[in-house]
MDAnalysis code that builds the backbone (N, CA, C; Angstrom):
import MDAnalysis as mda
import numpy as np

u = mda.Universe.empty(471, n_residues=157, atom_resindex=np.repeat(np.arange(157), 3), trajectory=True)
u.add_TopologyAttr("name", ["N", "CA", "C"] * 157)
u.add_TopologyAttr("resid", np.arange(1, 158))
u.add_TopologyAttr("resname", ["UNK", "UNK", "UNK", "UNK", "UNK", "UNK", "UNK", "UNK", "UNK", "UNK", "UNK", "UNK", "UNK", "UNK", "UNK", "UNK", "UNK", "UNK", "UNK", "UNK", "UNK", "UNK", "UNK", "UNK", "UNK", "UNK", "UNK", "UNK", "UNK", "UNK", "UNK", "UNK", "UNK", "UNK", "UNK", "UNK", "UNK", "UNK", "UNK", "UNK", "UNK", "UNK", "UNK", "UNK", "UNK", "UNK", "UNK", "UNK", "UNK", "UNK", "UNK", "UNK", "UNK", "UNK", "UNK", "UNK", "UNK", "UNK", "UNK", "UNK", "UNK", "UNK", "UNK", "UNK", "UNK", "UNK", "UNK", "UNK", "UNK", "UNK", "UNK", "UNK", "UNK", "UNK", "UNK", "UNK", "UNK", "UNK", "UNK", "UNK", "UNK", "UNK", "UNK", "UNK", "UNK", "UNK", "UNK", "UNK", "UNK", "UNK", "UNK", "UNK", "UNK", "UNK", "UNK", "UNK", "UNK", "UNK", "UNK", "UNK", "UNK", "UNK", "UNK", "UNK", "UNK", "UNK", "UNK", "UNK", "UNK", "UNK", "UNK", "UNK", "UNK", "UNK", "UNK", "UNK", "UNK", "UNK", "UNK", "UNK", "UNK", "UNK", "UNK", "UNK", "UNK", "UNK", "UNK", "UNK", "UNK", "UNK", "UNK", "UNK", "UNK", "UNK", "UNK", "UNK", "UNK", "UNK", "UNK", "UNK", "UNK", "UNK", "UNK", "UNK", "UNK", "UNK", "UNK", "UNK", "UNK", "UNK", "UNK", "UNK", "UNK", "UNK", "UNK", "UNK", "UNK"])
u.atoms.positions = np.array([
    [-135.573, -103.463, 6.046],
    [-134.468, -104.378, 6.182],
    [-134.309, -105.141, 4.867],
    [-133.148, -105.190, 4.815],
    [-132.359, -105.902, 3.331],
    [-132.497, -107.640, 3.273],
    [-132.958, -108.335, 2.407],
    [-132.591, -109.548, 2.825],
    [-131.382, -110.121, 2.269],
    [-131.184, -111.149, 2.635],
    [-129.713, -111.891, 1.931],
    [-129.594, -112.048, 0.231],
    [-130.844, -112.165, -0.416],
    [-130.642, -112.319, -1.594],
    [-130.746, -110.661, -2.270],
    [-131.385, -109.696, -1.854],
    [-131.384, -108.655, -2.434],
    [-129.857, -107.659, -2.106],
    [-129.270, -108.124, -0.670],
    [-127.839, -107.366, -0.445],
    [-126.649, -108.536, -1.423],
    [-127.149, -109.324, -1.803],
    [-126.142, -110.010, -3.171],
    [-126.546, -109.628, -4.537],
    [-127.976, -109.300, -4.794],
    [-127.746, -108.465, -5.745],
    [-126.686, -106.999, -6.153],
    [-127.271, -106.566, -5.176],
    [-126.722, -104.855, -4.864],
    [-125.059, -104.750, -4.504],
    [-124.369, -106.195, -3.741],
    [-123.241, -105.931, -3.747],
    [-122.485, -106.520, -4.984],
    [-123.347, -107.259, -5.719],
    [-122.285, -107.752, -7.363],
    [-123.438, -106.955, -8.697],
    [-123.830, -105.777, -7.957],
    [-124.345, -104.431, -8.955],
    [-122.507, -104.185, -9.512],
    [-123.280, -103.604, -10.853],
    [-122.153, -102.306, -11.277],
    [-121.728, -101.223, -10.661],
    [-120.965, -100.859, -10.488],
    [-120.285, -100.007, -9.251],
    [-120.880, -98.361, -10.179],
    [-121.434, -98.029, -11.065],
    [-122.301, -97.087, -11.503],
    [-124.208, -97.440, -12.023],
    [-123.976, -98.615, -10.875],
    [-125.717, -98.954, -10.937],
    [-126.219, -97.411, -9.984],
    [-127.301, -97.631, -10.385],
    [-128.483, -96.760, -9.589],
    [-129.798, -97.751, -8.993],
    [-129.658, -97.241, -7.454],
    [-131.129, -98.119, -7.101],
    [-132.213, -97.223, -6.842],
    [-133.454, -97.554, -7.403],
    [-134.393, -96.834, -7.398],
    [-135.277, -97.515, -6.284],
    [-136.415, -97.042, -5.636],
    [-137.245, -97.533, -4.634],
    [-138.219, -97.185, -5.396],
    [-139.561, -97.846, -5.704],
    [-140.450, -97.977, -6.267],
    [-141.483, -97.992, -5.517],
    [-142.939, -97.950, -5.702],
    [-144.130, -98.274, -4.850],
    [-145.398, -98.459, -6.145],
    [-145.927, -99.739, -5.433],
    [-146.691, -99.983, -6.639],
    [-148.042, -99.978, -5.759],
    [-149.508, -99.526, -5.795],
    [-150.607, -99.574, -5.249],
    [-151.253, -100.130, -5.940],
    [-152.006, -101.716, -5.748],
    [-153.190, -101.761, -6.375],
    [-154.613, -102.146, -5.711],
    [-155.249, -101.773, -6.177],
    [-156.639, -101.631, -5.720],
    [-157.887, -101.558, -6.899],
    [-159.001, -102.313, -6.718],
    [-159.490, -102.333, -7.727],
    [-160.214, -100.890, -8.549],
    [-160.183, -99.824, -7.267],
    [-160.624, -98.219, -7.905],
    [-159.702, -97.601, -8.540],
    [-158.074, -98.126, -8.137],
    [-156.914, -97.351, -8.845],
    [-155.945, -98.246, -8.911],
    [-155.265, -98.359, -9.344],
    [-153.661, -98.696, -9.465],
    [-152.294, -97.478, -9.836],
    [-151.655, -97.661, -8.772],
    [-150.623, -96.706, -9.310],
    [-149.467, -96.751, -9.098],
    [-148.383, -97.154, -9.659],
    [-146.990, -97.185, -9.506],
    [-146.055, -95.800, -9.851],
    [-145.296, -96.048, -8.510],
    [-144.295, -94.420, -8.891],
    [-142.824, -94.805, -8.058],
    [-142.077, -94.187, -8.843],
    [-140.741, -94.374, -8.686],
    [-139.891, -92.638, -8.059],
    [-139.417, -93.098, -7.245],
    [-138.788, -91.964, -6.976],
    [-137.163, -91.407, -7.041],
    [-137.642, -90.430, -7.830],
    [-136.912, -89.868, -9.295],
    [-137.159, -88.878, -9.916],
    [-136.978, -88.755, -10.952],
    [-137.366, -87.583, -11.817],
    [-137.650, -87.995, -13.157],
    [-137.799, -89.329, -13.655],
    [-137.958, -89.774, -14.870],
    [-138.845, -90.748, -14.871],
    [-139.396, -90.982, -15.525],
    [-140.388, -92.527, -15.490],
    [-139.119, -93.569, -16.115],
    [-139.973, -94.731, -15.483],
    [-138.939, -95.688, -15.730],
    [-140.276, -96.918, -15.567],
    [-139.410, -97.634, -16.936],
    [-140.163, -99.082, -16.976],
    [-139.617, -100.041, -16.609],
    [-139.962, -100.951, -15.947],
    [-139.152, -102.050, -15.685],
    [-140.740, -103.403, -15.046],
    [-140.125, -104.648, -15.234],
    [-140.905, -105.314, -15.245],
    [-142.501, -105.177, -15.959],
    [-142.495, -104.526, -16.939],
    [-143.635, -104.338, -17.899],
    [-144.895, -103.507, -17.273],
    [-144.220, -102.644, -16.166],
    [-144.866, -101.713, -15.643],
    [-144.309, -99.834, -15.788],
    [-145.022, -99.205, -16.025],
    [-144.148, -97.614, -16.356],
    [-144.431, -97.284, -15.040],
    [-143.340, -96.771, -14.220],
    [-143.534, -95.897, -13.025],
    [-143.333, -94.630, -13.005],
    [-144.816, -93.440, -12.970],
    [-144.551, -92.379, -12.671],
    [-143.707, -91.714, -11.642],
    [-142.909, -90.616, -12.372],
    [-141.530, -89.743, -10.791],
    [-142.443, -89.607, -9.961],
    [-142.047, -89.511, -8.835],
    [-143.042, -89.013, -7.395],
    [-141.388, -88.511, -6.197],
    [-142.217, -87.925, -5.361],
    [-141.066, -87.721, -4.537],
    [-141.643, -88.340, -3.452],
    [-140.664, -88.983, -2.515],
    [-141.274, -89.966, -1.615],
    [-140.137, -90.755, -0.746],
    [-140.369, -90.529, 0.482],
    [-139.581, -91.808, 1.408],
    [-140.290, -92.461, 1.907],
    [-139.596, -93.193, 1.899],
    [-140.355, -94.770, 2.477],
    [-139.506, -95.351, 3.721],
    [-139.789, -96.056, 4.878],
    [-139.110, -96.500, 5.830],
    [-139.663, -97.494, 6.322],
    [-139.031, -98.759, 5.994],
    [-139.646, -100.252, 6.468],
    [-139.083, -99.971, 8.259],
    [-139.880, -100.646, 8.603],
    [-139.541, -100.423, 10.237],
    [-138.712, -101.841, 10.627],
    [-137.869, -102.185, 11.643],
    [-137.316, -103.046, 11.830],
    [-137.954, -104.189, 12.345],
    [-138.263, -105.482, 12.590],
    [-138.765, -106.326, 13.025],
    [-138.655, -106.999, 14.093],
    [-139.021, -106.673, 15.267],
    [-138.708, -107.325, 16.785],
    [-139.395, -108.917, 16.420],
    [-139.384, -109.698, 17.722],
    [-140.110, -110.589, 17.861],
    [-141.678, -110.790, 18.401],
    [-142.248, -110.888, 17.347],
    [-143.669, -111.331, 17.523],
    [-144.182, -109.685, 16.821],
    [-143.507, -109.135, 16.433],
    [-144.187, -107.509, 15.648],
    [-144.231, -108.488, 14.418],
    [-145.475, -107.156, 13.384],
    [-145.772, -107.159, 11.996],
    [-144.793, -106.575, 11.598],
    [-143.463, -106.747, 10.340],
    [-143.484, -105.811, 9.678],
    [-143.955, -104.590, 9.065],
    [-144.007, -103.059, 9.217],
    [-144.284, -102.233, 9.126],
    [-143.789, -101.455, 7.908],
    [-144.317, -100.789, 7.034],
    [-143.916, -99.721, 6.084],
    [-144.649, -98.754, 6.029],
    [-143.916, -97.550, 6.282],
    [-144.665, -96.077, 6.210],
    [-143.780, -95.504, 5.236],
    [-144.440, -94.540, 4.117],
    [-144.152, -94.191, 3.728],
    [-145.267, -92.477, 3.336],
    [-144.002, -91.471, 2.518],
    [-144.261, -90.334, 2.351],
    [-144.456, -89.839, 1.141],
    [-145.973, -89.506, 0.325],
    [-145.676, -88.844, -0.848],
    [-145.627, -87.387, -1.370],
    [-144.579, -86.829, -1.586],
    [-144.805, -85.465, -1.745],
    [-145.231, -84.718, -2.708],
    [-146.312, -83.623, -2.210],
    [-146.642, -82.509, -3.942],
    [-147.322, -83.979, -4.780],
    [-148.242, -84.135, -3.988],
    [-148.999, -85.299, -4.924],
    [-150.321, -84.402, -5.106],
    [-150.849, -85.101, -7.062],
    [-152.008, -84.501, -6.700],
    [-153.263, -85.241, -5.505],
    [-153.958, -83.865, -5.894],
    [-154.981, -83.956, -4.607],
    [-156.124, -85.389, -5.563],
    [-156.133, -86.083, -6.412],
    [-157.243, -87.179, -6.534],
    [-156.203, -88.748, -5.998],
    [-154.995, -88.277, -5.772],
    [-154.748, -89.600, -5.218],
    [-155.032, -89.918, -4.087],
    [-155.109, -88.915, -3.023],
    [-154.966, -89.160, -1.341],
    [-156.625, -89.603, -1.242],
    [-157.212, -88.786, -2.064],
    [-158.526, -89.271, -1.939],
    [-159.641, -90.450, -2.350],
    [-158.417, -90.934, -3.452],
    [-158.501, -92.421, -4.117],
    [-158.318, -93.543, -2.958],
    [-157.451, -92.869, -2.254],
    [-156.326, -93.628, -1.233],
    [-157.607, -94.491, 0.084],
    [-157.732, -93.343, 0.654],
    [-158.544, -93.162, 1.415],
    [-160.329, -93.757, 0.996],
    [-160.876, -93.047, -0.063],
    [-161.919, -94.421, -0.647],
    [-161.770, -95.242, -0.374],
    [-160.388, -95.822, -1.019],
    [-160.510, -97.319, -1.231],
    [-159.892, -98.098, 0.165],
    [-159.740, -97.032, 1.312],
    [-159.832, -97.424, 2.572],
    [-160.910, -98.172, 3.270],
    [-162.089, -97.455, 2.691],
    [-163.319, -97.630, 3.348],
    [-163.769, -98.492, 2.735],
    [-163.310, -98.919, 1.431],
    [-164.301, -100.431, 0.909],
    [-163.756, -101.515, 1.760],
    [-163.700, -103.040, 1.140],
    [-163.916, -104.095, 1.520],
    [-162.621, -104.987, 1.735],
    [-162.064, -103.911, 0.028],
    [-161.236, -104.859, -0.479],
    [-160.015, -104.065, -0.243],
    [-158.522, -105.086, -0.037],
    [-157.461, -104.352, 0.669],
    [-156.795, -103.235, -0.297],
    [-156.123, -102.627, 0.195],
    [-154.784, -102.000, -0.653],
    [-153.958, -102.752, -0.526],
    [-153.309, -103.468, -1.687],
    [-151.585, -104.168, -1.865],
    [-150.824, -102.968, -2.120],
    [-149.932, -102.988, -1.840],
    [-148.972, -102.034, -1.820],
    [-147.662, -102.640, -1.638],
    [-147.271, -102.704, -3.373],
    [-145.432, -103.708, -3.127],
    [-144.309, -102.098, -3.092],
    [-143.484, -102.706, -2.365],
    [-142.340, -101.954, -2.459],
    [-141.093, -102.564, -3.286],
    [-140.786, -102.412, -3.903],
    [-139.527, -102.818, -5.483],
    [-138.364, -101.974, -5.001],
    [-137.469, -102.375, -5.086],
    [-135.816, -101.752, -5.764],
    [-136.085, -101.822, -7.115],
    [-135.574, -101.326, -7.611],
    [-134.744, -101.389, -9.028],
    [-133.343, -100.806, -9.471],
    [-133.087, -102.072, -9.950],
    [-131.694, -101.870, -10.073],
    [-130.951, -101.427, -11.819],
    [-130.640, -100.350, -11.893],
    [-130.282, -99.588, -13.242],
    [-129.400, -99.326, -13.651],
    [-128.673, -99.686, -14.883],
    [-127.178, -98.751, -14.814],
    [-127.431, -97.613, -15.301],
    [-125.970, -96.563, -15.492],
    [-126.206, -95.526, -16.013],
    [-126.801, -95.225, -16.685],
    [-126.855, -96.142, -18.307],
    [-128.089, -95.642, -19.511],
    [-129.475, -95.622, -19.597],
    [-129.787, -96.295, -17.737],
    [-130.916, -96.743, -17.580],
    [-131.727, -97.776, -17.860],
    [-130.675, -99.021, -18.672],
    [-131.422, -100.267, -18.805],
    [-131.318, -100.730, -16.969],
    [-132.544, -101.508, -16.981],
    [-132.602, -102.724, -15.995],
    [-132.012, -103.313, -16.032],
    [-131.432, -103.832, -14.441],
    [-130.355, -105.030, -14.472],
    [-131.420, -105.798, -13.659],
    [-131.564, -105.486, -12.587],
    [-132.090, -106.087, -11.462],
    [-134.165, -105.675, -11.050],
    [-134.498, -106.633, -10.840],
    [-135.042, -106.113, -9.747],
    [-135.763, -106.939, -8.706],
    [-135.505, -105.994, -7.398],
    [-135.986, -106.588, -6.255],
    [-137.158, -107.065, -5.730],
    [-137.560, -107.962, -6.306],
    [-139.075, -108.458, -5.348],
    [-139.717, -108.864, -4.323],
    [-140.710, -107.700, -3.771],
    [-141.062, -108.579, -2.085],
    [-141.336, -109.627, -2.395],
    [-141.229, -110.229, -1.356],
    [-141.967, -111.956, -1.024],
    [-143.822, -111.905, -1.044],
    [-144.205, -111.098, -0.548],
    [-145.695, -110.329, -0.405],
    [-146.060, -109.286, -0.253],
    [-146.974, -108.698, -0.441],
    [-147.391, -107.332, -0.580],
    [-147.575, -106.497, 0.715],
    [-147.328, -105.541, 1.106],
    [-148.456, -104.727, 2.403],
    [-150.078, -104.753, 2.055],
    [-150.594, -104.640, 3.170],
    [-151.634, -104.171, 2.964],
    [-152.049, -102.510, 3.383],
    [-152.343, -101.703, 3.244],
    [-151.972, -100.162, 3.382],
    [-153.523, -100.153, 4.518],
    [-153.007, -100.028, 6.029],
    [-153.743, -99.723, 6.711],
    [-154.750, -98.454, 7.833],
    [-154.013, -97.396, 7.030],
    [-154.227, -96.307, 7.574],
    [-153.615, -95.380, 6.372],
    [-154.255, -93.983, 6.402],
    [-153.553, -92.948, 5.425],
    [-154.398, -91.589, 5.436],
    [-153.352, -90.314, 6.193],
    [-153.759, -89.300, 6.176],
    [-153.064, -88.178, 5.148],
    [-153.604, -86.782, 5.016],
    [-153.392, -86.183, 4.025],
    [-153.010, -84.917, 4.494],
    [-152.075, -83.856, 4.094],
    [-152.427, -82.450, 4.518],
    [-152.075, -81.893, 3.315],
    [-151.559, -80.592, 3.294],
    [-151.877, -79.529, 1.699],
    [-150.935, -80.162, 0.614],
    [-149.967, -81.131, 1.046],
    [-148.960, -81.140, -0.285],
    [-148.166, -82.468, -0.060],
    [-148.954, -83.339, 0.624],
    [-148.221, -84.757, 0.741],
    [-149.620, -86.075, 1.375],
    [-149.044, -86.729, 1.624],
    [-150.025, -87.958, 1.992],
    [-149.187, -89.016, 2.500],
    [-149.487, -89.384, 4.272],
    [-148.642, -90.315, 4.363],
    [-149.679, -91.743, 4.671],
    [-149.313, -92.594, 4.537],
    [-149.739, -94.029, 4.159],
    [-149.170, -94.804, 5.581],
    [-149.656, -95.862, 6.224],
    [-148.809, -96.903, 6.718],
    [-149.483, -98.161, 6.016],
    [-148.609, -99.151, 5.962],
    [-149.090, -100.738, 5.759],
    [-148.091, -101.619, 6.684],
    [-149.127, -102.474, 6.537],
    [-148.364, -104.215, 7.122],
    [-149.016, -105.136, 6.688],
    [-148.213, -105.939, 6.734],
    [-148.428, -107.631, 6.735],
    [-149.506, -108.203, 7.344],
    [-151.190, -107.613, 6.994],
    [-151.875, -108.189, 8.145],
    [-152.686, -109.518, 7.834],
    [-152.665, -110.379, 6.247],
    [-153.417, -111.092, 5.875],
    [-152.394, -111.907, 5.010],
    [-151.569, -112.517, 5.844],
    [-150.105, -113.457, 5.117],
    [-150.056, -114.503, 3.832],
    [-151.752, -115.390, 4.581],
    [-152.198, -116.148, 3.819],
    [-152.729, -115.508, 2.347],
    [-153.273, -114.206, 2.324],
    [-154.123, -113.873, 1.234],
    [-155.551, -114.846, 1.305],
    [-155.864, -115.040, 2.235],
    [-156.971, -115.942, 2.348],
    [-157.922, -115.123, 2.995],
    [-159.441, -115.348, 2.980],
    [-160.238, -115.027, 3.728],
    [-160.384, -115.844, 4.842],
    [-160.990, -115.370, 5.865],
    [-160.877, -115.603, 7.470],
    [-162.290, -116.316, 7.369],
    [-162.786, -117.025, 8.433],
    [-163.696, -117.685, 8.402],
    [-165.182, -116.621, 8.844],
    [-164.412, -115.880, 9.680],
    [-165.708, -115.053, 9.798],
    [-165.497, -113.873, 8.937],
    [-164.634, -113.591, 7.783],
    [-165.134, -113.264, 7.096],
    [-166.172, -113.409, 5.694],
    [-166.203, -114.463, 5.593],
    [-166.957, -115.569, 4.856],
    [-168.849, -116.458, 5.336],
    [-168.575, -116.680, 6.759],
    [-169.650, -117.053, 7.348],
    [-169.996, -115.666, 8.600],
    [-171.789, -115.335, 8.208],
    [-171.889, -114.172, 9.298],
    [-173.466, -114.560, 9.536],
    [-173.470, -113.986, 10.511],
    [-175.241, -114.400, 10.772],
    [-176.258, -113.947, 10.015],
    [-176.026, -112.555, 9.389],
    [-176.813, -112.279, 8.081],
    [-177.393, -113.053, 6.933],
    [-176.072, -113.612, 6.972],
    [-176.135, -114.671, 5.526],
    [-176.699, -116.217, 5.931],
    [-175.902, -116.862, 7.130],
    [-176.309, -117.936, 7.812],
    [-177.198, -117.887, 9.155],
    [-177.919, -117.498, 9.253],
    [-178.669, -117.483, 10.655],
    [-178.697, -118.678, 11.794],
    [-178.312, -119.537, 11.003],
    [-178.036, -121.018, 11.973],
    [-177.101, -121.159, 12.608],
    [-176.342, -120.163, 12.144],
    [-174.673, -120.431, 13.001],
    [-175.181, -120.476, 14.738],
])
């Protein structure tokens, strides 16, 4: 879903803008941004490798997480498995989703910034793609109290 300030970008775009959908992963084993396209493209002082890929934010009822699943295709085989590692550690996957907004020659005009990141909570693989889901599950970016205090560490609790 579009918000109010990003559908006023896009409707006072150049009527030969191009919007690109972006995905940026970071994690402290990898980082990887890719744009889907056929060209790399820099924008915000980041280069995004082409990837082929849909993405589909899910709509937001009341009292649901925002949801994003998305699809990468003909990826190589050390990303899904980067992916998935860095499932099993500690520390989350952020995973922003970007517009970018381009004119024809390909300078940047725009671009769209989430408010906060996903966190990428699940992700399976088969011979020639990798699909991902994330949500919104840690708003604050804060640690939780029991993740911080555990009986291991404090035995007095």
């Amino acid at each position: 879903m579009i918000d109010a300030t990003a559908q006023q970008i896009i409707a006072t775009a150049d009527p030969d803008a191009i919007i690109y959908d972006t995905l940026e992963f970071d994690h402290p084993l990898f980082n990887l941004a890719i744009v889907a396209g056929f060209a790399s493209l820099t924008a915000g002082g980041k280069t995004y490798q082409p990837y082929a890929f849909d993405v589909s934010p899910s709509i937001v009822a009341d009292g649901e997480n925002n949801e994003l699943e998305a699809t990468i295709s003909n990826v190589r085989r050390s990303i899904p498995t980067l992916i998935i590692q860095a499932l099993e550690s500690t520390d989350p996957i952020k995973l922003y989703h970007r517009q970018v907004i381009t004119n024809s020659a390909g300078t940047v005009l725009s671009i769209i910034q989430p408010e906060l990141p996903y966190h990428v909570v699940s992700a399976s693989e088969n011979s020639d793609s990798v699909q991902i889901s994330a949500a919104f599950v840690n708003i604050l970016d804060a640690t939780f109290l029991n993740e911080r205090y555990d009986l291991a560490r404090f035995p007095g609790l």
